[in-house]
N, C-alpha and C positions, 0 to 999 in steps of 0.2 A: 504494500500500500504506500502512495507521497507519505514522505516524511513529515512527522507532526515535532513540530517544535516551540519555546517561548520565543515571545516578542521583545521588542526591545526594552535593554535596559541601562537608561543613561548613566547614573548614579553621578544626579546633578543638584542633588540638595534643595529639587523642586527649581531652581534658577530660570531652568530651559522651558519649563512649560507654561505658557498663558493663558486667558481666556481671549476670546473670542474679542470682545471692544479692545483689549490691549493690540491682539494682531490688526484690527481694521484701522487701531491709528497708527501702527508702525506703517504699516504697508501704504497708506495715504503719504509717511511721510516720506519713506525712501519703495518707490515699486519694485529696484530691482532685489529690494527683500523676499518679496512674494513666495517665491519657490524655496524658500529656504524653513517657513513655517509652516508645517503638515499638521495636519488631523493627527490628534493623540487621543487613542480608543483603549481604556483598559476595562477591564469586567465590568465595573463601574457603571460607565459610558454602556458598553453595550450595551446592558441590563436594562441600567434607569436613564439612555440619555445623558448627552451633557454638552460641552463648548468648550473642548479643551485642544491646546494646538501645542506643539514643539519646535523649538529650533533644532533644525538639521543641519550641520554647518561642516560637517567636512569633507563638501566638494565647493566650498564657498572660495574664491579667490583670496588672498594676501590684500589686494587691492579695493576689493569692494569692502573689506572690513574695516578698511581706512576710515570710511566714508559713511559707516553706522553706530555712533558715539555707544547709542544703546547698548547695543549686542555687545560691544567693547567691556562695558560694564557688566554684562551678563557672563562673560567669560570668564573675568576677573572672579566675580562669583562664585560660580563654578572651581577655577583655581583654588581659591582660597578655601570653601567647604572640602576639597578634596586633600587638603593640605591639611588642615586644622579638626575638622570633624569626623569626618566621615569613615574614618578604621584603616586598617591596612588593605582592603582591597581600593577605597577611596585612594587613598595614597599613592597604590601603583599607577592612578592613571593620573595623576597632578600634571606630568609634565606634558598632556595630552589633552588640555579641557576641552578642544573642540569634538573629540569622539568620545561614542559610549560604550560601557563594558559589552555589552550584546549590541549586536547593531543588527537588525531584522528590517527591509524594505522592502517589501513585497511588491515585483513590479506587474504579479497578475491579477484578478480578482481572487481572493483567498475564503475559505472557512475560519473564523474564527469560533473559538470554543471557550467559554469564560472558565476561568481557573476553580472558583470559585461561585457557589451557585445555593438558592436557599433550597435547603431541606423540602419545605411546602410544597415543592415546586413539583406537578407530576412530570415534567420533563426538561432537561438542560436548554435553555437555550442555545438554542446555536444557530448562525445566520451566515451570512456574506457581507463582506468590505471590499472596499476597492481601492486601489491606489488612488492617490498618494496619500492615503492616511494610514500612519503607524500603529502596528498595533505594540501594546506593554507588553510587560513581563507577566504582567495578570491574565494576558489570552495566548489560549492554545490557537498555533495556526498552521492551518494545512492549504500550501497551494498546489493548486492541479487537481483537485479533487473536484469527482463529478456528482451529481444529483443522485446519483445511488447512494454513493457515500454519505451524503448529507440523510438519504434516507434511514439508512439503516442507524449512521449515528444518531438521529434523531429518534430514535424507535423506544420502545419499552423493553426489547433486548438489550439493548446497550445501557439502557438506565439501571436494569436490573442487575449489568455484570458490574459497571458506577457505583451503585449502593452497597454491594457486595465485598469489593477488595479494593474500594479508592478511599483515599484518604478524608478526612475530615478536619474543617476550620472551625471550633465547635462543634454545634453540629451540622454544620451545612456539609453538601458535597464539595468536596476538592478533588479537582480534576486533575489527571498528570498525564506527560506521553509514556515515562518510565513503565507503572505499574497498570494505570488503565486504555491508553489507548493502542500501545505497543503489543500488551498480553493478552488482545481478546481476538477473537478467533472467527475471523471473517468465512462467511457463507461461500459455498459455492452455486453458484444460478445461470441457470440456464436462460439462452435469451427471453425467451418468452415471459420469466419470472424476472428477471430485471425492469425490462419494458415496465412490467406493472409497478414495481417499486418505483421506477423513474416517474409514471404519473402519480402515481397517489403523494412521493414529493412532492411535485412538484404541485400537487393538490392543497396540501398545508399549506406552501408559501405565498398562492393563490389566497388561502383563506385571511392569512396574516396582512395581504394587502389590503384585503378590504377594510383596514382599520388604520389608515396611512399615520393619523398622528400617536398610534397609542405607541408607548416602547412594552419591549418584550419583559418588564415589569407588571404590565396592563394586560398583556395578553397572557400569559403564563401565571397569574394569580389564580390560586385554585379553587377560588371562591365567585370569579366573575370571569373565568375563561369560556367564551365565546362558543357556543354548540359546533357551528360550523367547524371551529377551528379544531374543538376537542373530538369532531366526526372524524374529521380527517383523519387528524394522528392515530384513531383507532383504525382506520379502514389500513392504515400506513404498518399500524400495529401486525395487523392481521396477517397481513404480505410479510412483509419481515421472518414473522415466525414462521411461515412455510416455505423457507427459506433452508431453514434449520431441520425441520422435519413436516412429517404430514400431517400427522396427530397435534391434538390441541396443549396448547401448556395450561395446565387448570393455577397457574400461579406462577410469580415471580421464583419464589425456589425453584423451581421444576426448569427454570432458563438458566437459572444459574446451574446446578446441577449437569445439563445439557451442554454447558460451553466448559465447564470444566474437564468432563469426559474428552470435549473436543479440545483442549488446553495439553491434557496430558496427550493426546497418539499424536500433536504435534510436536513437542518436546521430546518426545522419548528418544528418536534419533538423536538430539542432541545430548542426551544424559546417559547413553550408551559407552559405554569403553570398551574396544574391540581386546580379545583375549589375549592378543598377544602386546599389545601395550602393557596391559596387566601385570603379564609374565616379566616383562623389562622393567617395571617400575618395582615389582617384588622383589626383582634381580638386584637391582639400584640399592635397597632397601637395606639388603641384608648385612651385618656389618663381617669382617674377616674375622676368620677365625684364630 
């Protein structure tokens, strides 16, 4: 499967990131700043919306920075948090303020997946971003991934193997590529059972449009989630798991249980040691006599 990985992470003491009227009066004041402040989107933001933007500054010229007293001072910032506060990983990058410890730029449209997600919640959100907006260190992001994948990660499979073996912020879900999105055990589907999952995605997303201003706080409350929307994911639901087998899962254990069995004959090649290694490592072992 594309690799799932965090977003960026500046480790800029909060210096680099603004809102929204800060950027519209840099950018009034100098234009050729424009492209240098991107969309900054961390679980937050996706969740509940928001107006947060970043400075990107290391493909910025020597020259154009002459000429932005601001940013001058923003950097200076940055220096000095990374000098004085910020720890030893701070530290290593002092003599580098204009870059960040993770640098993630996604120059396709991406999946992102919040790190972090409430408990309440019957399913993760998870959406689409598009360049040039950044995503944090708070979202999983997957580029190159298609509408299947969106489906199946969106599913009550994948939530159920989430609740299972992912981590926990409290008690909310936390998300990771290590332990949950790396270790779970993608279906194999035949065209025809694709195609279906492909529309009934694309059915959810469908549904979620129709509510252009709410964020995925509004739609994902479990208290006022939308029929349409909540059909969907079950129709989404349905596909998914016969995906996995034919028969019905009467419950969330019963998928876990089912991707575990498929966990282990995946793994077992790899936890196999062939006999004659064995033999050589015993031989290794044994001390003289």
């Amino acid at each position: 499967m594309p690799l799932a990985r965090v977003g960026s992470k500046p480790v800029d003491g909060g210096h680099y990131i603004i809102d929204g009227n800060e950027r519209n009066q840099l950018v009034e004041q100098h234009p050729d700043l424009k492209p240098f402040i991107r969309p900054f989107v961390g679980g937050h933001e996706l969740i509940n919306g928001g107006d947060r933007w970043i400075f990107c500054l290391q493909n910025a010229a020597p020259e154009q920075m002459r000429h932005w007293p601001e940013v001058r001072r923003k950097i200076e910032q940055v220096r000095h948090y990374r000098e004085s506060e910020g720890g030893a990983l701070a530290r290593s990058l002092a003599e580098t303020p204009c870059e960040f410890h993770v640098t993630v730029f996604p120059k396709v449209p991406f999946l992102a997946i919040p790190e972090v997600s409430s408990e309440r919640r019957d399913y993760v959100p998870i959406g689409w971003l598009n360049p040039p907006t950044i995503p944090s260190n708070q979202i999983i992001v997957v580029e190159n991934a298609t509408i299947e994948m969106f489906g199946i990660l969106a599913s009550r499979m994948h939530m159920a193997w989430l609740r299972h073996i992912g981590g926990r912020l409290e008690s909310r879900y936390r998300y990771s590529t290590g332990i949950v999105y790396n270790t779970f055990p993608w279906p194999d589907a035949n065209k025809a059972q694709s195609e279906k999952v492909q529309k009934l995605a694309q059915a959810v997303l469908d549904a979620r449009s129709k509510f252009p201003n709410a964020t995925f706080a509004d739609l994902y409350d479990a208290d006022i989630m939308k029929p349409e929307l909540r059909h969907a994911h079950h129709a989404l639901d349905a596909a998914v798991d016969r995906l996995y087998r034919a028969a019905e899962f009467p419950s969330d254990r019963d998928r876990v249980e089912h991707l575990f069995g498929l966990y282990e004959r995946l793994v077992a090649p790899l936890m196999a040691t062939p006999r004659s290694h064995r033999r050589r490592a015993k031989t290794r072992s044994t001390p003289p006599a």
